[in-house]
C-alpha positions in Angstrom: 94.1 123.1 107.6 97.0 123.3 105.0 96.9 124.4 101.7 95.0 121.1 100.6 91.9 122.5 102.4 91.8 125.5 100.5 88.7 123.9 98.6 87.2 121.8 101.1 83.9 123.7 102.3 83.6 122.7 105.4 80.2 123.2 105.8 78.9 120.9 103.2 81.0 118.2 105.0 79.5 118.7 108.2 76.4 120.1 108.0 74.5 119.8 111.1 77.3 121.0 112.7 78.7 124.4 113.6 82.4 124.5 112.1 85.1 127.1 111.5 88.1 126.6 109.6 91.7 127.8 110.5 94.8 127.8 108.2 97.2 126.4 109.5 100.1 125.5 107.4 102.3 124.3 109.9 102.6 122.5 113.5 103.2 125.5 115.2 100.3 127.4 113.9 98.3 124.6 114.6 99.9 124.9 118.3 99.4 128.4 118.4 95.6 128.5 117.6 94.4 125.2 119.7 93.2 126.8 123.0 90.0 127.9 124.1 90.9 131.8 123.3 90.5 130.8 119.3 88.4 127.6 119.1 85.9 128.2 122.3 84.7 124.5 123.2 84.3 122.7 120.1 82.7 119.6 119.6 84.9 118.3 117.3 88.4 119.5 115.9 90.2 118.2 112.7 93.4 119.2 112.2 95.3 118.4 108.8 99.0 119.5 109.2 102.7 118.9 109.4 102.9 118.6 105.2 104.7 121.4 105.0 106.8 121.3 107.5 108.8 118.1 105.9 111.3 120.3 104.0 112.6 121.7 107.2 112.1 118.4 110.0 111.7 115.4 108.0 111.0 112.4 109.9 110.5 114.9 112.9 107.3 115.9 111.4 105.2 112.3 113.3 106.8 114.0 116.5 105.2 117.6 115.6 102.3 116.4 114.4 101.9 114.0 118.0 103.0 117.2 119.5 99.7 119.2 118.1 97.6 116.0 119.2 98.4 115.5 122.9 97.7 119.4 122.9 94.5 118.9 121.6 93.4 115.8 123.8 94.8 117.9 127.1 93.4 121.4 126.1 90.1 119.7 124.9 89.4 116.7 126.7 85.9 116.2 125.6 86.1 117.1 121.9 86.6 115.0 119.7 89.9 114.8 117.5 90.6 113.4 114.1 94.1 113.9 113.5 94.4 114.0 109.5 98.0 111.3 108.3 100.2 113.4 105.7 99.1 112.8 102.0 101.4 112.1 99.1 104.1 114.2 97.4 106.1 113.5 94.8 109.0 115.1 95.9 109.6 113.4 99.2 110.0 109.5 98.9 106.7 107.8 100.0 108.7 105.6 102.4 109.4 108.5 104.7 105.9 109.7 104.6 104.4 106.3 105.3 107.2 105.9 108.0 105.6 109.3 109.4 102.4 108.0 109.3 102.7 105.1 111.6 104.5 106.8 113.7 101.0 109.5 114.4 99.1 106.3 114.1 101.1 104.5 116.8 101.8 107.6 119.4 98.2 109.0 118.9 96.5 105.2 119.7 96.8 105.8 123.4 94.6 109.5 123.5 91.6 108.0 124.0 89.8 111.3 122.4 91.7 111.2 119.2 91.2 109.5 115.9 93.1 109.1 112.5 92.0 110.0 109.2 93.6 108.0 106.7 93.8 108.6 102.9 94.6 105.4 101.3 93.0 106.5 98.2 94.8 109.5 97.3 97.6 108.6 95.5 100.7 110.9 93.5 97.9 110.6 90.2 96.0 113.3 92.7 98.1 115.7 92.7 98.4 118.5 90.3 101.8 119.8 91.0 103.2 117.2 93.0 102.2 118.6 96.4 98.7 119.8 96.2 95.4 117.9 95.7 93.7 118.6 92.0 89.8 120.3 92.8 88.3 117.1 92.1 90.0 114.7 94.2 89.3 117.5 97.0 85.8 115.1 97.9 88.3 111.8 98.5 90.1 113.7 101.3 87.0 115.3 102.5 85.3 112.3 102.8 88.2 110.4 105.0 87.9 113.4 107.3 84.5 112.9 107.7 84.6 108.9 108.0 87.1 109.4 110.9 85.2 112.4 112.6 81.9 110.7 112.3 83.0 107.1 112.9 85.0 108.1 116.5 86.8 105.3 115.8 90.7 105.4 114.2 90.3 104.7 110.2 92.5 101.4 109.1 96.0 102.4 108.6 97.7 102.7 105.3 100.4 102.6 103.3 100.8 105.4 100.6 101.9 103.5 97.4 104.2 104.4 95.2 102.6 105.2 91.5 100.5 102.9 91.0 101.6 99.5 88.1 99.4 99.3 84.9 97.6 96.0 86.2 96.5 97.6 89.6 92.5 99.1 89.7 92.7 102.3 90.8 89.1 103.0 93.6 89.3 107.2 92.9 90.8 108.8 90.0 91.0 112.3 89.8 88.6 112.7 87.5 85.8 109.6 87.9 83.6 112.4 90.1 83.0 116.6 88.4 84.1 118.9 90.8 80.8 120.3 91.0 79.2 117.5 91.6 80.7 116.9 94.9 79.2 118.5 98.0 82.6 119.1 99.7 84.0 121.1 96.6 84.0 124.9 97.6 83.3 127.0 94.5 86.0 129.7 94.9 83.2 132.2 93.2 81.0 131.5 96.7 
């Protein structure tokens, strides 16, 4: 998990379950800590990562981040794996993160254990400082992690929009939901 995930609590997402979170700010930490030696023989691994490795691969980032997945699906052939699609950032165009998306969507498809969490919801308005998520969109990307874990089916892919016109209706703003209201919000006092 990146720096988005720094407020996700993890066990309010996934209760029943038994579930450790790793940061992991880039595809070769995520590399790095996916084999039985740190993770044991989970049921279930989400991985959300490759964000911040744009500045230094760019488009190379769908190839890192398929990298991560085929490790996952051979290291842990009966888990299964959501592999998280990059969010928005306003300062890389959205047509090279969507173009990066497809291309995980696509190359992932054929690893049968692996599923993709989308975020077509979370937009640039989510952002606080053009890169990270503001606390209370934090239950948005929470809840696509959780749609695509629980569902074990591949969410419907997305484009990441540009900001959005005055006549579009907006699903999630940032602040339609308190922060402490939602059950995936970690209270950094905890």
């Amino acid at each position: 998990m990146d720096s988005n995930g720094k407020f996700l609590n993890h066990r309010e997402v996934f209760p029943r379950h038994s579930v450790g979170k790793f940061w992991c700010p880039h595809t070769d930490k995520a590399l790095q800590l996916l084999c039985h030696t740190h993770l044991g023989d989970p049921d279930n691994i989400i991985i959300h990562t490759g964000t911040n490795d744009l500045r230094y691969k760019g488009e190379k980032v769908a190839e890192a981040v398929v990298k991560v997945a085929r490790k996952a699906h051979r290291e842990f052939p009966r888990a299964n794996i959501t592999i998280s699609t990059l969010l928005p950032r306003t300062d890389f165009p959205c047509d090279l993160i969507n173009k990066i998306n497809r291309k995980i969507t696509t190359d992932c498809a054929m690893l049968t254990n692996v599923n993709i969490a989308h975020h077509p919801t979370l937009t640039h308005e989510h952002l606080h400082d053009h890169v990270h998520l503001v606390r209370d969109s934090v239950w948005i990307f929470a809840e696509d992690l959780r749609g695509a874990t629980a569902s074990g089916e591949p969410s419907a892919p997305h484009l990441i929009r540009g900001p959005p016109q005055p006549h579009e209706a907006r699903r999630h703003t940032p602040h339609q939901r308190r922060e402490r209201e939602s059950p995936a919000y970690q209270n950094p006092t905890q």
